[in-house]
PyMOL Python script that loads the backbone (N, CA, C, O; Angstrom):
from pymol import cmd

cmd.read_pdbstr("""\
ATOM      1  N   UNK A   1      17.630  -6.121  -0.607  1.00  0.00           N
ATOM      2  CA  UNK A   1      17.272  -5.587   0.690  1.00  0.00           C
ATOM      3  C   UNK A   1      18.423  -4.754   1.246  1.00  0.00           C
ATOM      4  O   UNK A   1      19.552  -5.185   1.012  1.00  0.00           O
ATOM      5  N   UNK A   2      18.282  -3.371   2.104  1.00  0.00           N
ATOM      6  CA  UNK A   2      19.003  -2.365   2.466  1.00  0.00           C
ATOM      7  C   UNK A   2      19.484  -2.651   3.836  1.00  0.00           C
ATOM      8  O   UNK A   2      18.704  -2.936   4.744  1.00  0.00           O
ATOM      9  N   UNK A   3      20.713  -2.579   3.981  1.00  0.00           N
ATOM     10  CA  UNK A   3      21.085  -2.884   5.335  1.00  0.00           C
ATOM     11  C   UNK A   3      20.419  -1.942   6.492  1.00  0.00           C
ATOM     12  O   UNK A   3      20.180  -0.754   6.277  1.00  0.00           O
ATOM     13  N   UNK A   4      20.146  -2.567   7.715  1.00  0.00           N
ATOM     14  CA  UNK A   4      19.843  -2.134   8.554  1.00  0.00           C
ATOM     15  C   UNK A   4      20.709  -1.519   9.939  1.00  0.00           C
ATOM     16  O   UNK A   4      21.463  -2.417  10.312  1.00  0.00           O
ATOM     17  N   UNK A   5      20.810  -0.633  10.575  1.00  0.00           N
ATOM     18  CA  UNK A   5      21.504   0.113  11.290  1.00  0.00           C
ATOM     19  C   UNK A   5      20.449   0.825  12.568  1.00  0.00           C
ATOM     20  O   UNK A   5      19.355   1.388  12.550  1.00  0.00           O
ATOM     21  N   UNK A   6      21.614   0.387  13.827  1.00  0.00           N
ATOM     22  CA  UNK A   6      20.764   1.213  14.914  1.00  0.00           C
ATOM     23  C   UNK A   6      20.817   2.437  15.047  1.00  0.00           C
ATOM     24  O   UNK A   6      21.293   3.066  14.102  1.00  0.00           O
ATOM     25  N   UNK A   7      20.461   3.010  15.968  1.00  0.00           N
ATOM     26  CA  UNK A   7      20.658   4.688  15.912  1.00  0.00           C
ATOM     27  C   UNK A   7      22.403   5.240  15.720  1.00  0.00           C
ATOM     28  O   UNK A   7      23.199   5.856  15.012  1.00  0.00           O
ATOM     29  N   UNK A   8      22.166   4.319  17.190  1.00  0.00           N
ATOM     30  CA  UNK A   8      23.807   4.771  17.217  1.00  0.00           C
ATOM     31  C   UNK A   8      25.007   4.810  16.228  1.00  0.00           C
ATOM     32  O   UNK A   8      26.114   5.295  16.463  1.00  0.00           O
ATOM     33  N   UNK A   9      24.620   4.254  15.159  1.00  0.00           N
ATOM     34  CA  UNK A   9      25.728   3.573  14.194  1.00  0.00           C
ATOM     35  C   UNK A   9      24.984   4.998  13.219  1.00  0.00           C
ATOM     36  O   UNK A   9      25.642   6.012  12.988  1.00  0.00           O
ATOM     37  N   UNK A  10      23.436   4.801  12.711  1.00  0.00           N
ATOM     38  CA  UNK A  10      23.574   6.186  12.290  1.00  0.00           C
ATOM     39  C   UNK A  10      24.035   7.692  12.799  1.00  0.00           C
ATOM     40  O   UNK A  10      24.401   8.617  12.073  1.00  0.00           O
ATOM     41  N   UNK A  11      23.912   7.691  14.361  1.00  0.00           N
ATOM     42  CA  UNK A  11      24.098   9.125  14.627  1.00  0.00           C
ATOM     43  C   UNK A  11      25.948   9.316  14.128  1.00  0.00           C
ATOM     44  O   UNK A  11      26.395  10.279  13.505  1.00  0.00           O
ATOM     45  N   UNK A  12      26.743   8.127  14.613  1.00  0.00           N
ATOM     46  CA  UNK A  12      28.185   8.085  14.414  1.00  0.00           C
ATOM     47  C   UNK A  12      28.170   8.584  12.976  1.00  0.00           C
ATOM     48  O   UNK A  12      28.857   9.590  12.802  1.00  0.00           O
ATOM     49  N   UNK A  13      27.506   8.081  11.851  1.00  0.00           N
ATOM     50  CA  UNK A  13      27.663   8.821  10.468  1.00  0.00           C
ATOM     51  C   UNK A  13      27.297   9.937  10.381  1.00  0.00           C
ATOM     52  O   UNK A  13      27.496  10.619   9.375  1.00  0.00           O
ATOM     53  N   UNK A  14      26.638  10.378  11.502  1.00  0.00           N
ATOM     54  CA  UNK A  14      26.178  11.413  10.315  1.00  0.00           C
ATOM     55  C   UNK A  14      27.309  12.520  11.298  1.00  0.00           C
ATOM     56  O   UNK A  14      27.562  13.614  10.793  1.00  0.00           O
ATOM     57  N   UNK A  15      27.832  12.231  12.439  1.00  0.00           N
ATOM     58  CA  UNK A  15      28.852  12.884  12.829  1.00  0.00           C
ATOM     59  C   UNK A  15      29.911  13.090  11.796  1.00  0.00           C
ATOM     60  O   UNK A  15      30.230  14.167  11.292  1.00  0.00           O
ATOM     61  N   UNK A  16      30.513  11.676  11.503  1.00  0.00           N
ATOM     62  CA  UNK A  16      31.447  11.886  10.419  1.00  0.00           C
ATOM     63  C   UNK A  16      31.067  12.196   8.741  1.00  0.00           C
ATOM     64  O   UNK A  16      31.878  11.752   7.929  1.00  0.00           O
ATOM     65  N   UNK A  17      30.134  12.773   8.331  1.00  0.00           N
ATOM     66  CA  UNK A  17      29.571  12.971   7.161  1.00  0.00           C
ATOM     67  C   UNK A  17      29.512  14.516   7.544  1.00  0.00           C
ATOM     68  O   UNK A  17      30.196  15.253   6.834  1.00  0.00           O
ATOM     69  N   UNK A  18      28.683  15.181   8.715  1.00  0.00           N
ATOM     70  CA  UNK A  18      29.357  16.715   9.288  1.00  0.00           C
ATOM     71  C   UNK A  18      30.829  16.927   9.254  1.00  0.00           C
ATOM     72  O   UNK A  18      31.311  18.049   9.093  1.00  0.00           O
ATOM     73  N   UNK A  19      31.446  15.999   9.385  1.00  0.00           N
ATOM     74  CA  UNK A  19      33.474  16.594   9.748  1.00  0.00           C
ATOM     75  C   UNK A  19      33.330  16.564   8.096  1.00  0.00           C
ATOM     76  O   UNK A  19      34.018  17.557   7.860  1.00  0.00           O
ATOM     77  N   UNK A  20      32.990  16.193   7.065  1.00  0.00           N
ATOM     78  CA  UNK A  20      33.272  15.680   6.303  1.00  0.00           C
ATOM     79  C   UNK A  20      32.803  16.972   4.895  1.00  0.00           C
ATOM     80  O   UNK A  20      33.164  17.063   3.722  1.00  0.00           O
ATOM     81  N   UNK A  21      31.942  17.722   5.678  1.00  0.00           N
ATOM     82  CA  UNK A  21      30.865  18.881   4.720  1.00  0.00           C
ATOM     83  C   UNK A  21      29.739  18.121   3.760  1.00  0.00           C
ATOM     84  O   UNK A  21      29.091  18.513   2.789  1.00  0.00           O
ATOM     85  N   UNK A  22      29.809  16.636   4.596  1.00  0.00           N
ATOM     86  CA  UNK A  22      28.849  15.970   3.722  1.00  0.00           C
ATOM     87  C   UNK A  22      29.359  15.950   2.510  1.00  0.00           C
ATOM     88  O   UNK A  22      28.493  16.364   1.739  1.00  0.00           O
ATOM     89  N   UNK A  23      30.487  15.632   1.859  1.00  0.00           N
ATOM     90  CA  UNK A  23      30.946  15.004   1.043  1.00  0.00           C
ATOM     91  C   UNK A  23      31.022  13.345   0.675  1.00  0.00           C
ATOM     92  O   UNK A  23      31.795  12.602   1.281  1.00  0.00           O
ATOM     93  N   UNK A  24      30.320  12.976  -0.157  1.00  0.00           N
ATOM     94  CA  UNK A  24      29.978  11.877  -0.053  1.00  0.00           C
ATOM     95  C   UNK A  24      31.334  10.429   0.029  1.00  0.00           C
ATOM     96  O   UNK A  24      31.428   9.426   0.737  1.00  0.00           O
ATOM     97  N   UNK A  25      32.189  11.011  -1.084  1.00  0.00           N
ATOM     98  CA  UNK A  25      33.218  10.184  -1.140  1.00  0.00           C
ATOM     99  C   UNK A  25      34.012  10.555   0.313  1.00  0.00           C
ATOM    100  O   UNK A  25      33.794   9.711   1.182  1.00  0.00           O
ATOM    101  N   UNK A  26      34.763  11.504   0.667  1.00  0.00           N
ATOM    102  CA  UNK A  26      35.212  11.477   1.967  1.00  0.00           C
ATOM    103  C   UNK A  26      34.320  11.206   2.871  1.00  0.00           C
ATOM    104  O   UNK A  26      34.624  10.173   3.468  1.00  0.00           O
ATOM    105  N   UNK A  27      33.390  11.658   3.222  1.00  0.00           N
ATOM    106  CA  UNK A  27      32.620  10.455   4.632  1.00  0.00           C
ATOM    107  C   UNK A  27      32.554   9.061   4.340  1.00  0.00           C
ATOM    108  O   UNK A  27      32.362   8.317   5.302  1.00  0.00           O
ATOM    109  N   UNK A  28      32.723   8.346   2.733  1.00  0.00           N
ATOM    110  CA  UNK A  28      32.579   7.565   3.139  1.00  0.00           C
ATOM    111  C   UNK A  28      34.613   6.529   3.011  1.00  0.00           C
ATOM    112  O   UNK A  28      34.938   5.341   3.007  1.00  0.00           O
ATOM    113  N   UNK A  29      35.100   7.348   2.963  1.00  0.00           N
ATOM    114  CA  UNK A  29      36.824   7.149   2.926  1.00  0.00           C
ATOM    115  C   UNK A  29      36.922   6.574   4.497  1.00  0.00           C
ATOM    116  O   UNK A  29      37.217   5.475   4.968  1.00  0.00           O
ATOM    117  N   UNK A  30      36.575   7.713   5.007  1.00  0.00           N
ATOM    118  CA  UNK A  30      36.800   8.010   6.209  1.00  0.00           C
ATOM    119  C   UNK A  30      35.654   7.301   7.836  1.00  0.00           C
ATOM    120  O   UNK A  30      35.814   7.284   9.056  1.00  0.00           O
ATOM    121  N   UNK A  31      34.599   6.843   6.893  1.00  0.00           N
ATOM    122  CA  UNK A  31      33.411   6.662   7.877  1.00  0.00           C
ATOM    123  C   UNK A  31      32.856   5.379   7.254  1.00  0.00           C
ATOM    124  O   UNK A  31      32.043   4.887   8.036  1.00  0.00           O
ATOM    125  N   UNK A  32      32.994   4.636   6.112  1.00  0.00           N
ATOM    126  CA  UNK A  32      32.283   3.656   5.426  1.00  0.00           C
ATOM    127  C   UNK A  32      31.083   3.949   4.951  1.00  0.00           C
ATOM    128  O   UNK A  32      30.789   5.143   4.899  1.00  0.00           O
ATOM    129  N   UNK A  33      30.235   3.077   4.553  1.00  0.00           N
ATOM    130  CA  UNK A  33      29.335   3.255   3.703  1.00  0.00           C
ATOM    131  C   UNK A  33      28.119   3.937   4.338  1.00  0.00           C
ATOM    132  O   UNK A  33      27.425   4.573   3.545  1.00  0.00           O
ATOM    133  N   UNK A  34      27.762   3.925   5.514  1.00  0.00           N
ATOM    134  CA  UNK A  34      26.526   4.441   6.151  1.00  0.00           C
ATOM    135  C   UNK A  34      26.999   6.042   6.358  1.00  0.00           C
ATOM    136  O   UNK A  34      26.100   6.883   6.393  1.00  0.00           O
ATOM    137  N   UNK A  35      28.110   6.385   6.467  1.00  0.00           N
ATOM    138  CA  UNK A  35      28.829   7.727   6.586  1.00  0.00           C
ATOM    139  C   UNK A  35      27.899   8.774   5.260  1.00  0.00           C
ATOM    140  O   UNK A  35      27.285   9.840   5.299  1.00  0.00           O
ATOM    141  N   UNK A  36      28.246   7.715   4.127  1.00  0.00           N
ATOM    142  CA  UNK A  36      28.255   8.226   2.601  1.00  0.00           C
ATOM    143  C   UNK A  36      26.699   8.211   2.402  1.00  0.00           C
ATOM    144  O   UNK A  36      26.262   9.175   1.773  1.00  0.00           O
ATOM    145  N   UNK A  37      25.864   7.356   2.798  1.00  0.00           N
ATOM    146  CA  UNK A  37      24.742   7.306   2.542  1.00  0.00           C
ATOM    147  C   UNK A  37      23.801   8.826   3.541  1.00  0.00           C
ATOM    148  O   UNK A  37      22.753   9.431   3.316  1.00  0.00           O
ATOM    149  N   UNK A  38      24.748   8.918   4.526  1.00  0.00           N
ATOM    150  CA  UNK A  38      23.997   9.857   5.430  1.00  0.00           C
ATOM    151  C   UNK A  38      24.682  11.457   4.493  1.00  0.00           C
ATOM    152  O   UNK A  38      24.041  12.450   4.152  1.00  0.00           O
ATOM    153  N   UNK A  39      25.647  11.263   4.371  1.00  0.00           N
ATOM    154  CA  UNK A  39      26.010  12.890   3.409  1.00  0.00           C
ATOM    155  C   UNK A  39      25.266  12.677   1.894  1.00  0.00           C
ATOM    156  O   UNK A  39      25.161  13.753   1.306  1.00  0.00           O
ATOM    157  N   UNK A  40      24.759  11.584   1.184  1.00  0.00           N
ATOM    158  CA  UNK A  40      23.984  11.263   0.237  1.00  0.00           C
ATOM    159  C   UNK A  40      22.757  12.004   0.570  1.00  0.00           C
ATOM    160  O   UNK A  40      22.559  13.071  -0.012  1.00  0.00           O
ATOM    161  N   UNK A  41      21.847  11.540   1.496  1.00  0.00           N
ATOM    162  CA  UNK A  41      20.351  12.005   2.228  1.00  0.00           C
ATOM    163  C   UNK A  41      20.698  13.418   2.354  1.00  0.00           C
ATOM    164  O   UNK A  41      19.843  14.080   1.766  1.00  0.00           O
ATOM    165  N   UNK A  42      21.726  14.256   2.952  1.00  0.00           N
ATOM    166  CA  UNK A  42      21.624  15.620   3.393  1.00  0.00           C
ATOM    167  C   UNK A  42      21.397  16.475   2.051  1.00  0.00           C
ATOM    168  O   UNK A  42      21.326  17.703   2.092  1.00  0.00           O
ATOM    169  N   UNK A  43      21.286  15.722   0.830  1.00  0.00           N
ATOM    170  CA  UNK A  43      21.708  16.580  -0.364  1.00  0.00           C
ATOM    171  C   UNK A  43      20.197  15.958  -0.937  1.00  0.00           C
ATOM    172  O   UNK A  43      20.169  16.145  -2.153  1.00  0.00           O
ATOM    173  N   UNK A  44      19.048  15.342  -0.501  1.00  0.00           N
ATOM    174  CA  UNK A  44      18.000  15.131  -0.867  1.00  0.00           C
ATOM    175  C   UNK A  44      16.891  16.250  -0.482  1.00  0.00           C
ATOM    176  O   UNK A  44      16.546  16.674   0.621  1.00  0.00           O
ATOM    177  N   UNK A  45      16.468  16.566  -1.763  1.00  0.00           N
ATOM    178  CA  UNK A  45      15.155  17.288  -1.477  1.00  0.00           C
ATOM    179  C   UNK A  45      14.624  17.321  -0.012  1.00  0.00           C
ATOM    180  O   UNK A  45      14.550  18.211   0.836  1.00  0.00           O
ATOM    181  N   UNK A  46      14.347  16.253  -0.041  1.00  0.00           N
ATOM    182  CA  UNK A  46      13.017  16.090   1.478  1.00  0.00           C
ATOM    183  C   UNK A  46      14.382  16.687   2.890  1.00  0.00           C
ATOM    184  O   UNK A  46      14.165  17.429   3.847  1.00  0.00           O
ATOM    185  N   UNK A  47      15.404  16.167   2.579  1.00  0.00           N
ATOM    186  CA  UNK A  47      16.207  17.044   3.597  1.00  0.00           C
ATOM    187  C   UNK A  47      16.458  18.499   3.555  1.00  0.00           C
ATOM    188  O   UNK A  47      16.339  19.103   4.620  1.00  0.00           O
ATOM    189  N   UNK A  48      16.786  19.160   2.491  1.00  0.00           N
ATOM    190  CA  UNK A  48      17.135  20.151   1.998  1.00  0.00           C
ATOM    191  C   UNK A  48      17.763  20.911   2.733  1.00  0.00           C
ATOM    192  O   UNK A  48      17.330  21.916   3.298  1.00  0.00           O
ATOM    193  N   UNK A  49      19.326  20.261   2.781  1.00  0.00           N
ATOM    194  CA  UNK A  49      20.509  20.411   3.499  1.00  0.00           C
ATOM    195  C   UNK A  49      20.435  20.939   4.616  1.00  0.00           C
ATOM    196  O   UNK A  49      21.052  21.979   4.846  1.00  0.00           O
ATOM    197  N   UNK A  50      19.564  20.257   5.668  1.00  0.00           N
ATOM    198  CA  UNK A  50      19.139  20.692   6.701  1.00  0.00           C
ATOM    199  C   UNK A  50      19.489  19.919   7.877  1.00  0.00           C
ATOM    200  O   UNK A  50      18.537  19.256   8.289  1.00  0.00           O
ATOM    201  N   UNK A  51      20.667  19.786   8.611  1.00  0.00           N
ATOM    202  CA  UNK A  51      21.649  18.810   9.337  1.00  0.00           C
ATOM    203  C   UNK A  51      20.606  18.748  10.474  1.00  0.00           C
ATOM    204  O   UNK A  51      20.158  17.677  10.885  1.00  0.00           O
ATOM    205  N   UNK A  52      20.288  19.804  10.900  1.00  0.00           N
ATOM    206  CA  UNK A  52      19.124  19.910  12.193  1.00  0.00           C
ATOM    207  C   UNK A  52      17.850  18.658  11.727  1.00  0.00           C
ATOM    208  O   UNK A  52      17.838  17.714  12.517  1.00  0.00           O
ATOM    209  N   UNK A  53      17.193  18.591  10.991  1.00  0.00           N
ATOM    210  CA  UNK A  53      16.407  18.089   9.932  1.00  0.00           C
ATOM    211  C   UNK A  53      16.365  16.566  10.219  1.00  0.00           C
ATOM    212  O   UNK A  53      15.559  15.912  10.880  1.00  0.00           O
ATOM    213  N   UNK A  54      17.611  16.145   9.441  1.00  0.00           N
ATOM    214  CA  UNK A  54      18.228  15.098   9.559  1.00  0.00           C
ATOM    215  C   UNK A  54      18.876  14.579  10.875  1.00  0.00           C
ATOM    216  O   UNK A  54      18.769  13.353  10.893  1.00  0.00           O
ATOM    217  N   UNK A  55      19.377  14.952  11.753  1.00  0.00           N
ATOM    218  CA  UNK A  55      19.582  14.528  13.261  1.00  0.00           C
ATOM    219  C   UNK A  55      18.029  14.222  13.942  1.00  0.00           C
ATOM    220  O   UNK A  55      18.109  13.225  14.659  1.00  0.00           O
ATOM    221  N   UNK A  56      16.791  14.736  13.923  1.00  0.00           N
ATOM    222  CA  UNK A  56      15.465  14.886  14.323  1.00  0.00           C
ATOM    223  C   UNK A  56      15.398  13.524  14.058  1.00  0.00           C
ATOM    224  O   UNK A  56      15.850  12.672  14.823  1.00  0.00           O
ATOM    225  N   UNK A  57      14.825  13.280  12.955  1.00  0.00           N
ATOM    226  CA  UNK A  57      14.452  12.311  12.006  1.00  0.00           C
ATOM    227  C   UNK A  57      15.672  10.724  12.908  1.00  0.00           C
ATOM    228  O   UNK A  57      15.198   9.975  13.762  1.00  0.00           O
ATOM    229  N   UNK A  58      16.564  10.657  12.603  1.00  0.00           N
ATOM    230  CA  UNK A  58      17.603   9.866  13.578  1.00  0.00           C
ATOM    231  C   UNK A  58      16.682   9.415  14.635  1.00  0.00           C
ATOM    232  O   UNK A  58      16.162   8.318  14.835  1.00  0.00           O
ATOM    233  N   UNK A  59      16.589  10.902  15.463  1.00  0.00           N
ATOM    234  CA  UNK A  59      16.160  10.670  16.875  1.00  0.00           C
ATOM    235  C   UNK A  59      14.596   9.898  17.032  1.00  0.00           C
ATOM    236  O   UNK A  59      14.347   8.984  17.818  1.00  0.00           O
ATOM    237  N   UNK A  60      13.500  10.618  15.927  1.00  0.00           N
ATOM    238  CA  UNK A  60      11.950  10.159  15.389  1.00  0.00           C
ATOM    239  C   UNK A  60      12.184   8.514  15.858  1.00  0.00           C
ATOM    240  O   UNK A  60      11.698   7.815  16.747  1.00  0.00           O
ATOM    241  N   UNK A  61      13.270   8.270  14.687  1.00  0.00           N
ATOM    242  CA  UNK A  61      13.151   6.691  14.008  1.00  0.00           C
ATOM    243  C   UNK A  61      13.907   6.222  15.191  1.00  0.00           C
ATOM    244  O   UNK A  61      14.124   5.047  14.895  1.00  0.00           O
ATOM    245  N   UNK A  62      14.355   6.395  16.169  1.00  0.00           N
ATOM    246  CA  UNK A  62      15.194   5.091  17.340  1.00  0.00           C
ATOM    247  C   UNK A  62      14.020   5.200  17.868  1.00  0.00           C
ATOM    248  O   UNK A  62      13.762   4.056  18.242  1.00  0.00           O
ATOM    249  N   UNK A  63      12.971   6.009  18.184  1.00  0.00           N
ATOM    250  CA  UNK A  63      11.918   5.716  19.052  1.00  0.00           C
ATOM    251  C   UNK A  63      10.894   4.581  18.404  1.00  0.00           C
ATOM    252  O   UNK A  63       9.922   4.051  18.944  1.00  0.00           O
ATOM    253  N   UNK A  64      11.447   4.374  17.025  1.00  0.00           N
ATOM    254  CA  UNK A  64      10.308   3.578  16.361  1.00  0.00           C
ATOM    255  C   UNK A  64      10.666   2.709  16.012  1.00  0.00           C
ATOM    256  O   UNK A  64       9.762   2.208  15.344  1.00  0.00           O
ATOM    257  N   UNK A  65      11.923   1.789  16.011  1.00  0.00           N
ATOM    258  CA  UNK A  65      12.432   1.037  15.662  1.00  0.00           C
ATOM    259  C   UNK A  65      13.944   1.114  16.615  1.00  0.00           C
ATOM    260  O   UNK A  65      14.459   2.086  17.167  1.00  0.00           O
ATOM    261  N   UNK A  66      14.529  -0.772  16.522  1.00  0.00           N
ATOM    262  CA  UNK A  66      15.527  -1.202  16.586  1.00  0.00           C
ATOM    263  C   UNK A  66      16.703  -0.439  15.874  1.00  0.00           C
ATOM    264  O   UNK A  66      17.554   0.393  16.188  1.00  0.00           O
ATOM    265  N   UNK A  67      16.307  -1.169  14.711  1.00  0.00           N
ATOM    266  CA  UNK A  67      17.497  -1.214  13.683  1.00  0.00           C
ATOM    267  C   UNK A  67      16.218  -0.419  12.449  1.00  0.00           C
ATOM    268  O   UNK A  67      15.012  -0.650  12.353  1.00  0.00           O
ATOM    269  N   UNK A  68      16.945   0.382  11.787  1.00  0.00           N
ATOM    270  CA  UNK A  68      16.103   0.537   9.994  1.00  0.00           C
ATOM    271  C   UNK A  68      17.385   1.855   8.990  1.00  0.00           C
ATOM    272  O   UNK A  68      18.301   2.640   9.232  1.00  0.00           O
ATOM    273  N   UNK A  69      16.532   1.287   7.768  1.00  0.00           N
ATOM    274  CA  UNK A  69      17.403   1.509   6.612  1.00  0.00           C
ATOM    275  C   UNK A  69      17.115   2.725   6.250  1.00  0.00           C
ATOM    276  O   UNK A  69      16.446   3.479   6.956  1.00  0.00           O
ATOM    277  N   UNK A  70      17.684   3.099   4.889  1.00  0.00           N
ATOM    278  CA  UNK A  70      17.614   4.584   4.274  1.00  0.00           C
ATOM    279  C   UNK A  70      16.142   5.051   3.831  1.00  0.00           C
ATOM    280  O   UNK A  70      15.749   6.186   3.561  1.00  0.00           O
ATOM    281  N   UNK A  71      15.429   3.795   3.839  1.00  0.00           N
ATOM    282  CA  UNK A  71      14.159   4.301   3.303  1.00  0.00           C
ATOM    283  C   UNK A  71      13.189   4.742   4.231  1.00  0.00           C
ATOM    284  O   UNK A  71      12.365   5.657   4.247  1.00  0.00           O
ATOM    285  N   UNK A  72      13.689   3.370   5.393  1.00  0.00           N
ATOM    286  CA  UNK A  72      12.301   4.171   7.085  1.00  0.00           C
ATOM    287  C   UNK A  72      13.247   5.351   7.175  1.00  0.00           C
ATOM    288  O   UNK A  72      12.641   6.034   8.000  1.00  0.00           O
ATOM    289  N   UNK A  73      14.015   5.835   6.956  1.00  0.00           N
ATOM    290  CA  UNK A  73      14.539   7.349   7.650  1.00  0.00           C
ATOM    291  C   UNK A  73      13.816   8.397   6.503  1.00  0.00           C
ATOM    292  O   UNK A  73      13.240   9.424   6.861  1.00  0.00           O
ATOM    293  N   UNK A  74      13.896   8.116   5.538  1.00  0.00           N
ATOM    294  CA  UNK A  74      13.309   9.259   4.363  1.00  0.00           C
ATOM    295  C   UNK A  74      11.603   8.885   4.604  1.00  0.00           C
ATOM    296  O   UNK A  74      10.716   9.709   4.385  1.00  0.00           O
ATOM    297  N   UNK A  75      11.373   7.579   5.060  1.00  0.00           N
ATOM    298  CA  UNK A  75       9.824   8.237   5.313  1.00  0.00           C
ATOM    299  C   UNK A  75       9.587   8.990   6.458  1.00  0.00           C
ATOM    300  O   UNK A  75       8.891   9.994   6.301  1.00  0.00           O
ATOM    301  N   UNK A  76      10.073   8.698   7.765  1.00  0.00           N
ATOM    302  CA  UNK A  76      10.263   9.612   8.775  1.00  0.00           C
ATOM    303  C   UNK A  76      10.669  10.920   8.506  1.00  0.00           C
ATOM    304  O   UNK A  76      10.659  11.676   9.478  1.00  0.00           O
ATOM    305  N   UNK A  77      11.043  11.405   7.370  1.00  0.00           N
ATOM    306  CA  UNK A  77      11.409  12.800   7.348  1.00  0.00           C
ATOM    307  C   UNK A  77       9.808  13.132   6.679  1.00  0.00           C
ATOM    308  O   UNK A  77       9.232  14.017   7.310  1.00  0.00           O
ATOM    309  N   UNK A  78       9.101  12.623   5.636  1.00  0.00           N
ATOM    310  CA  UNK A  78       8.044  12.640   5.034  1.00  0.00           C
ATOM    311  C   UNK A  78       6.926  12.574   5.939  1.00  0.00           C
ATOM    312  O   UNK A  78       5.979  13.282   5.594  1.00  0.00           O
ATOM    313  N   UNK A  79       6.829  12.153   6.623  1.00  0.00           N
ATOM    314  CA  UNK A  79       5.470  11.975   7.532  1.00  0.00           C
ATOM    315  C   UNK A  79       5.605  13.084   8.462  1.00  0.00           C
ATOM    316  O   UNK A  79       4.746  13.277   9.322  1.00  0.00           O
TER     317      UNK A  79
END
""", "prot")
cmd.dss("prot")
cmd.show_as("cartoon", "prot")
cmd.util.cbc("prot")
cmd.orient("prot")
């Protein structure tokens, strides 16, 4: 099972995964593992390096949930 994270803890990554050019190993040096997983997603198809894209989707999923993982965010980009 995939850890779960509130918005806020994702929006903080994906801030530091932007300082970072979405480099996976430095965001996650620098930001830990949700950092790395969010510059991971920006380099996925369904994102298609689309930072605007991916911040939306963030915002979608706090309206729909508490806390959720890498997979409710990639279906929220899908639906």
């Amino acid at each position: 099972m995939e850890l779960t994270y509130t918005e806020a803890e994702w929006r903080e990554a994906l801030e530091i995964a932007e300082e970072n050019d979405f480099d996976e190993i430095d965001s996650r040096e620098r930001g830990g593992e949700l950092a790395a997983v969010v510059a991971d997603m920006y380099h996925e198809d369904v994102v298609g390096q689309d930072e605007v894209k991916l911040y939306a989707a963030i915002t979608v999923a706090g309206g729909r949930a508490k806390e959720w993982d890498r997979e409710f965010l990639m279906r929220e980009m899908t639906d």
